[in-house]
N, C-alpha and C positions, 0 to 999 in steps of 0.2 A: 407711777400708774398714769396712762395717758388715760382722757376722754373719748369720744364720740369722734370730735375736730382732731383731735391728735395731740392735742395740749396736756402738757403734762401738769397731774393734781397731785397737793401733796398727800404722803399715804397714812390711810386714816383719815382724811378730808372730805369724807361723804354726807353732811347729816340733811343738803338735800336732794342728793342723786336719788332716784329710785329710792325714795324714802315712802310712797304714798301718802303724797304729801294731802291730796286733793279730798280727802273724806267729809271735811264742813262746807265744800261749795256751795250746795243748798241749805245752807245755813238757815237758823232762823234767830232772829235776834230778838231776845229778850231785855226788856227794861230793867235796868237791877234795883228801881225803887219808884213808887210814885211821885210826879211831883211835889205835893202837902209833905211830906219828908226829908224836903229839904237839902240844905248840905252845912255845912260845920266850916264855920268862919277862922282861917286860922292867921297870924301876925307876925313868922320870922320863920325861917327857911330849918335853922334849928326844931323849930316846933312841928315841922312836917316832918324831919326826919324821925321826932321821937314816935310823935300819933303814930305812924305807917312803920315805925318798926324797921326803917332803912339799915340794914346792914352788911357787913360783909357778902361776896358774890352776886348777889343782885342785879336783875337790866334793868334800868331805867331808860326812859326812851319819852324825844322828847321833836318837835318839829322843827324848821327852819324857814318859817318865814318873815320874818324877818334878816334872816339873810346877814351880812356883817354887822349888823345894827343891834345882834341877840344880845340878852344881858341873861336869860334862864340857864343856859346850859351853864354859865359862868358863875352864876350862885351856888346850882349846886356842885359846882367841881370844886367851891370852897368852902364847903359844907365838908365835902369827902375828904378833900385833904384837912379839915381841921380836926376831924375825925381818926384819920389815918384810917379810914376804910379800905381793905383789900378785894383784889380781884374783882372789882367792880366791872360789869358787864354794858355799854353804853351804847344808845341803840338810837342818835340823832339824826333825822331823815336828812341831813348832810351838815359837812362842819366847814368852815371859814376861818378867816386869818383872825377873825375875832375872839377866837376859840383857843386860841395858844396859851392859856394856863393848863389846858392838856397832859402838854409839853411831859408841864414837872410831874403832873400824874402817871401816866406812862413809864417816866424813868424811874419811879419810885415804885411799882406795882400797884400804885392805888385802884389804876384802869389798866386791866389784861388784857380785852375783848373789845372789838368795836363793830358795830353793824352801821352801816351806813351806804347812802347813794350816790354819795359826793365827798369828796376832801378836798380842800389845798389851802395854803399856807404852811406854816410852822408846823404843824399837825400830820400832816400830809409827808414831810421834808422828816419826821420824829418817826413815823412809821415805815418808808421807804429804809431808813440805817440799821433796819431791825431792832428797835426798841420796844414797840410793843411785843411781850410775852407770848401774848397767843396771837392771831390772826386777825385780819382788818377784812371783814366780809363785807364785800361790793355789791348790792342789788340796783336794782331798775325801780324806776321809778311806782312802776305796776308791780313789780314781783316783790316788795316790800309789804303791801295790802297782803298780795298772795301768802308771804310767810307770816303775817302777821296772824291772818283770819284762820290761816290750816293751822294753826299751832307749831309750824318747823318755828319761828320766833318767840319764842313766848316773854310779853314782858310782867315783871314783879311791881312795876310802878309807871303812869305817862306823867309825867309833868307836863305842861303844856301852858306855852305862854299864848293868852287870849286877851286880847286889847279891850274887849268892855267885855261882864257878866254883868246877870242883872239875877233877881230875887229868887228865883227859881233855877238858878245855875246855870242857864241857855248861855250859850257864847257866843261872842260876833267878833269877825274882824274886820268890818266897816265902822264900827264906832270906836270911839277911846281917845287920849293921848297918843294913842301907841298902834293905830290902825294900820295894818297892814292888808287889809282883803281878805283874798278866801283863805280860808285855813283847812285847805282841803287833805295836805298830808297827814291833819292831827286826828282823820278821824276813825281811822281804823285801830289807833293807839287807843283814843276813846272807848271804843267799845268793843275792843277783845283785852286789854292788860286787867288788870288783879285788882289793882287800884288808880283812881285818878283823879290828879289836882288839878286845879286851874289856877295861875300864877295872871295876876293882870294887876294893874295899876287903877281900873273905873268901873267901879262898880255903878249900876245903871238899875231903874224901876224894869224896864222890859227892853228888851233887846228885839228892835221891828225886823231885824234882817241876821234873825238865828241863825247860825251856820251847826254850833255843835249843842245836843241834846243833852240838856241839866239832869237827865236823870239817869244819867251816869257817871258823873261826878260826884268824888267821896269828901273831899275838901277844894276849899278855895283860897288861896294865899295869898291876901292883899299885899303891895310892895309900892316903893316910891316909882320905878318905873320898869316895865319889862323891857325897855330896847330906845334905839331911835331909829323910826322910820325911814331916816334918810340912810341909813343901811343897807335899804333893802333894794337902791340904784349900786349896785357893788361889782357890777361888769359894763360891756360897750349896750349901751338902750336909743341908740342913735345910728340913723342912715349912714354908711362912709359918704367918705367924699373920696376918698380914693380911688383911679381912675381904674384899676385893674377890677379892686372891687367891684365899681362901675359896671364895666367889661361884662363880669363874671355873670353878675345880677341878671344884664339884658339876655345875654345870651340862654338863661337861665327861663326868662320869661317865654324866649321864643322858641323854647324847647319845647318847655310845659303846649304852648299851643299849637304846634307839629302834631302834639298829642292828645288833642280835645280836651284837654283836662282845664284851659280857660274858659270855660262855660256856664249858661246860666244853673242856679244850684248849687256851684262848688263849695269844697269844703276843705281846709287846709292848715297847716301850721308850719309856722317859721322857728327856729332860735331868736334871739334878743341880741345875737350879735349884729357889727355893721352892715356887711353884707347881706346877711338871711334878710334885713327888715329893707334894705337895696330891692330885695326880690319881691316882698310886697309891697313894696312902693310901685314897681312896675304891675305887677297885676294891678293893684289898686288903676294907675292908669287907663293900661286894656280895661278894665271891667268898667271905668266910665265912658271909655269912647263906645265900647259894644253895648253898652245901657243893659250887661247884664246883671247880676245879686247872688250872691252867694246864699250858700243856707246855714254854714256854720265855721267859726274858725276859734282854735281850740290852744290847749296848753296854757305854759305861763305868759299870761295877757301884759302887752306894754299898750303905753297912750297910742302908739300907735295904730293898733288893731278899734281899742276906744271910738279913735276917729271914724275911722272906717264904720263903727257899727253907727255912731250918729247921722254921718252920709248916709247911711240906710244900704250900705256895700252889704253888708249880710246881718240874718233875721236874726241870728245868736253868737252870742261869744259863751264857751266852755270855759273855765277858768281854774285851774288847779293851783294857782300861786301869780301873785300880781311883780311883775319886775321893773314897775314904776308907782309913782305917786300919784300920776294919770290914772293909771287901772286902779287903783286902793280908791279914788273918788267915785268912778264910773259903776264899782261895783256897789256901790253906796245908794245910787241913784237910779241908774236904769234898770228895769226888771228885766229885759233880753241879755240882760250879761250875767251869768248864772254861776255861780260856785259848785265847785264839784269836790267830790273826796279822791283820793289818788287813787282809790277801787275804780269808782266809775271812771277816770279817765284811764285808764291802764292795766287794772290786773286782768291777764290772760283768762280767766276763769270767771268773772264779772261782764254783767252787757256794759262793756265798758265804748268810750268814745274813739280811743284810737283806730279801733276798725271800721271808722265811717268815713276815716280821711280820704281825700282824694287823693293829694300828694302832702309831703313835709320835707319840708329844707332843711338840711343837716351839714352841720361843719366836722371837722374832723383833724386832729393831732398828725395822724397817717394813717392810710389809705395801701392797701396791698393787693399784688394782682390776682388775689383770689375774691377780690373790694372787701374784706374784713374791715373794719375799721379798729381805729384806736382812740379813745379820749379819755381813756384812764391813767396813762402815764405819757410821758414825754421822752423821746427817742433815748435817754440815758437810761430809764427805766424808774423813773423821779415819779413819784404820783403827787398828779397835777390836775385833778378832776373827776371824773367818774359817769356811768349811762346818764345818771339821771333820768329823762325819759326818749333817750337817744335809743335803745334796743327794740322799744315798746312800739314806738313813731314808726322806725322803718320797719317792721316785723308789718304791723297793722296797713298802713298806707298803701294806696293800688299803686302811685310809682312812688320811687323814697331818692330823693336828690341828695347829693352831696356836692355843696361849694366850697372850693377853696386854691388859695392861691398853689399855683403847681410849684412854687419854693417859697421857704418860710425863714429866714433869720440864716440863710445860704447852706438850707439842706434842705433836699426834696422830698415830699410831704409824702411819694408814692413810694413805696420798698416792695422788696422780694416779699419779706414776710415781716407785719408791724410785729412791734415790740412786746404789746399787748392787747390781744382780740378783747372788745368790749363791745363791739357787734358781728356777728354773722356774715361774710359775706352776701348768704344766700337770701339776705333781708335786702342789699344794697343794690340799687337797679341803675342808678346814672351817679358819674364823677362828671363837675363842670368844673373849668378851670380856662385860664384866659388863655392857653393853649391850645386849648383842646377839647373835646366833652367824649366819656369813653362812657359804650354800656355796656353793661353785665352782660355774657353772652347766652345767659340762660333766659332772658330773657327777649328770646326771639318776635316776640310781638311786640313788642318797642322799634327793635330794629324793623322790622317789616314796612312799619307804617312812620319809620323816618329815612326810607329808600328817596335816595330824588332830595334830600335835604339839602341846600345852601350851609346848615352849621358843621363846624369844624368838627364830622366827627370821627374820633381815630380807634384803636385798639388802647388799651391801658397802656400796654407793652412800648408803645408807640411815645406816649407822652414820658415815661421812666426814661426811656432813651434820650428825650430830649431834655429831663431833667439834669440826668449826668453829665452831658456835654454843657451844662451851665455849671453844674456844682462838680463835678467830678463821680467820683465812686466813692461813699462814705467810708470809713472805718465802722465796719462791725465793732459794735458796743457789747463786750465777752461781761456775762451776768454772773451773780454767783447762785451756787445751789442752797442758796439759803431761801426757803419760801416767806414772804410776810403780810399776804392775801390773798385772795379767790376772788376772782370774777364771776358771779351767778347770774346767769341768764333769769330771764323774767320767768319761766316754766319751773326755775329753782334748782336748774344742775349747773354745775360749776363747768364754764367753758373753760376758763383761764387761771395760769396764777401769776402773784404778781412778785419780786425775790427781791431781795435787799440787795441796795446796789454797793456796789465796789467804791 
C-alpha cells in the first residue's frame, strides 16, 4: 500500500492515517487530585511495579533528557527482564547507546513495540536486523504531544526521571544532583498516561522553578541516582573548526541576509551540531555590527544561545531540552530563558512556537532532488537517528536551511531518491553546501529576491552532477521487503517505512 508521497506502508499499518485522530484538541485538562492529597512515597523499582500493577502488554513511557547520562529507562528494563514480562509496549521520547540492555529485551520478546523520536546505538543497530517483533514507530518531535494528547498513544504508565521533587510532588529540572533543565518532553506523558511516577534522587521542601505539576503524579520513587548529567553533552555542542564547515556557515549567513531574514526582531533555531552553531556564531556577529536583537530563539538550548541571551542578542530563549551544562545553569537563573513542554514547542495542533521561527538550520543524512530529507537511517538503511524536531522546524519556519557538506565519508549526501523520507521535501526551501546552495524551485519568492546574487547558486541537479564526478555513481543499496518501522509525520500519517536490512 503506498501513501500520499508514494511511499510504500506496511499493510495493516494504519492506526494514525485518517484515524481522526484530532477530537481533544480543545482539550481541557483536569487536575486528577488536589494538592493536600499528596502522593505516596515509594523505595525500589520492584515496589512500583507491584503498587501499579505493571504487567504483561503494557506502555510505559518515559523521557530523555538526560540523554546518554539516563539510568530510568535502564531500571526499568531490569525490572521487566527480571520479571520475564511479555510484550511490553515502550514509548521513550528517544533511546541512546545507553540504552542497550534493550538489546536482550527485544531478542527475548520482553519488548515488541517501541514508540519513539530517536534511536541509535545498539538499539537502533537490534531493530534495523529485524528483531524487534512488531514495529519501531517514529514521531516528531511535536507529533508525539499530538498522539499522545488525541489518544492514537495511549500510555498504561510515565515513568519519569525528574532531578528534584519537593512535598507537593511539583518537579524541576533545574535542581538536584541530577539537573538536567527543562523537562519539557515529560509533560504531556504527565498529564494524559493512566498513572505517574516520578523517579528522582532529591527530594526538596518546594521546588522555586516548577516545571511539572504534582498533582498528577500517583507515586514518587526515591533512588540513589537517576543518571549523570554529563550525559546529556552526547553529540558535537561546539563551533567547527573545519574550514568547509567554515565555508558552509558564512555562506549560510549571507543567504539568510539576501533575504531580510537578519533583522531587527528575528527569531530562529539551529541544531547543536558544529556547523548549525558555525551559523549562529555568524548571525551572532551580523546582529552586533548591525546593533540589532532578536525576539526569540528556540529548541534544544546549548551555552551557546545562553551567551547570546546575556549579551542581550535576544529577549527570550524557548527551551524544550538543554544539550549542555550551560543551558541546565542558565535555565536555573535567568527568567527570559523559559521551559517549554514539546506541545507548545511543536505539536501541529497546539499554539505551539515553531510557527513563529523565522528561519532553522537543519542537517541532514541525504538530501534528494525532490529536497526530501533523510535523518532517520543512513544510506545502508541502518537506523541511525530520527525527526526529532527536524519535520516540525522545517514544516513551521518562513525559510528552512539545510547545511551540509556535499560529500560525507566519500559518498554524496544528494541522491536521486533518499533512502528514507523523514521530511517532506515541500517543508525544505534552501540546500547549502560549500559547493553550491540549491533552492526549492517551489519556492519562487526566494529566488526572485536572490536574482543579481554573488552566491554560488545552482539547480540541485547541478551540485549531484558535481558530487559524482568526485565520488562516482554509488551502488544502489537493494533493501529487503521486510518492513521494521514507520515514519509518522508530525500531522500522524505515516510517510515512510523503514525495512531490515540485508
Amino acid at each position: 500500500m503506498k501513501n500520499s508521497l508514494g511511499r510504500f506502508v506496511p499493510e495493516g499499518f494504519t492506526p494514525f492515517e485518517g484515524s481522526g485522530a484530532f477530537k481533544n484538541k480543545n482539550r481541557i485538562q483536569v487536575s486528577k487530585k488536589s494538592v493536600s492529597e499528596g502522593f505516596e512515597l515509594l523505595s525500589s523499582v520492584s515496589e512500583m511495579f507491584d503498587k501499579l500493577g505493571i504487567t504483561d502488554g503494557m506502555t510505559l513511557s518515559f523521557h530523555h533528557h538526560l540523554r546518554n547520562g539516563d539510568f530510568v529507562l535502564n531500571m526499568v528494563a531490569e525490572e521487566i527482564k527480571r520479571r520475564n514480562l511479555k510484550d511490553m509496549k515502550l514509548a521513550p521520547s528517544s533511546i541512546f547507546p545507553a540504552n542497550a540492555i534493550l538489546v536482550e529485551l527485544i531478542e527475548k520478546g520482553n519488548v515488541t513495540q517501541i514508540y519513539t523520536d530517536y534511536v541509535n546505538g545498539p538499539v537502533a543497530e537490534a531493530i534495523s536486523r529485524g528483531k524487534l517483533k512488531g514495529m519501531c514507530v517514529m514521531h516528531t518531535h511535536g507529533g508525539r504531544p499530538m498522539a499522545i494528547e488525541s489518544g492514537l498513544l495511549h500510555i498504561d504508565v510515565a515513568i519519569l526521571a525528574v532531578p528534584a521533587v519537593d512535598k507537593c510532588g511539583n518537579g524541576t529540572g533545574a535542581e538536584g544532583t541530577g539537573a538536567c533543565g527543562s523537562l519539557g518532553y515529560a509533560v504531556s506523558d504527565l498529564e494524559y498516561a493512566d498513572k505517574v511516577v516520578f523517579v528522582t534522587d532529591t527530594l526538596i521542601e518546594r521546588a522555586e522553578n516548577a516545571q511539572l505539576d504534582g498533582r498528577y503524579v500517583d507515586y514518587v520513587l526515591k533512588v540513589d541516582a537517576i543518571g549523570d548529567p554529563k550525559g546529556i553533552v552526547s553529540g558535537t555542542t561546539r563551533i567547527t573548526k573545519d574550514p568547509v564547515g567554515l565555508k558552509i556557515a558564512r555562506n549560510t549567513v549571507k543567504l539568510l541576509e539576501e533575504l531580510g531574514l537578519i533583522e531587527d526582531g528575528l527569531s530562529m533555531q539551529t541544531g547543536a551540531g558544529g556547523t548549525s552553531l558555525a551559523v549562529a556564531h555568524y548571525v551572532r556577529s551580523r546582529m552586533l555590527e548591525m546593533g540589532i536583537k532578536g525576539s526569540f530563539a528556540s529548541g534544544g538550548i546549548t551555552g551557546y544561545f545562553t551567551d547570546m541571551l546575556e549579551e542581550g542578542l535576544f529577549d527570550e530563549l524557548y527551551d524544550v531540552q538543554c544539550f549542555d551544562l550551560k543551558a541546565v545553569q542558565s535555565i536555573a537563573k535567568n527568567p527570559n530563558h523559559h521551559a517549554m513542554s514539546g506541545s507548545r514547542y511543536a505539536n501541529p495542533f497546539d499554539d505551539n512556537i515553531v510557527d513563529r521561527l523565522d528561519f532553522v538550520i537543519l542537517g541532514a543524512t541525504e538530501i534528494d532532488l525532490d529536497f526530501n530529507v533523510n535523518v532517520t537511517t543512513d544510506s545502508h538503511g541502518v537506523i541511525m537517528g530520527g525527526s526529532g524536531g527536524h519535520s516540525d522546524t522545517a514544516y513551521g519556519a518562513k525559510v528552512t536551511v539545510i547545511t551540509t557538506n556535499l560529500v560525507k565519508s566519500r559518498l554524496p549526501i544528494i541522491k536521486d531518491r533518499v533512502t528514507t523520507v523523514t521530511t517532506p521535501g515541500e517543508d525544505i526551501d534552501v540546500l547549502v553546501t560549500e559547493r553550491g546552495i540549491a533552492i526549492n524551485p517551489v519556492r519562487k519568492d526566494l529566488l526572485k529576491k536572490l536574482e543579481g546574487s554573488r552566491l554560488p547558486i545552482v539547480p540541485i541537479e547541478k551540485l549531484l552532477e558535481t558530487a559524482h564526478k568526485i565520488t562516482g555513481v554509488p551502488e544502489k543499496v537493494k533493501q529487503s521487503d521486510k518492513p521494521v518501522g514507520v515514519v509518522v509525520y508530525r500531522d500522524g500519517t505515516v510517510i515512510d517505512t523503514v525495512y531490515k536490512i540485508n
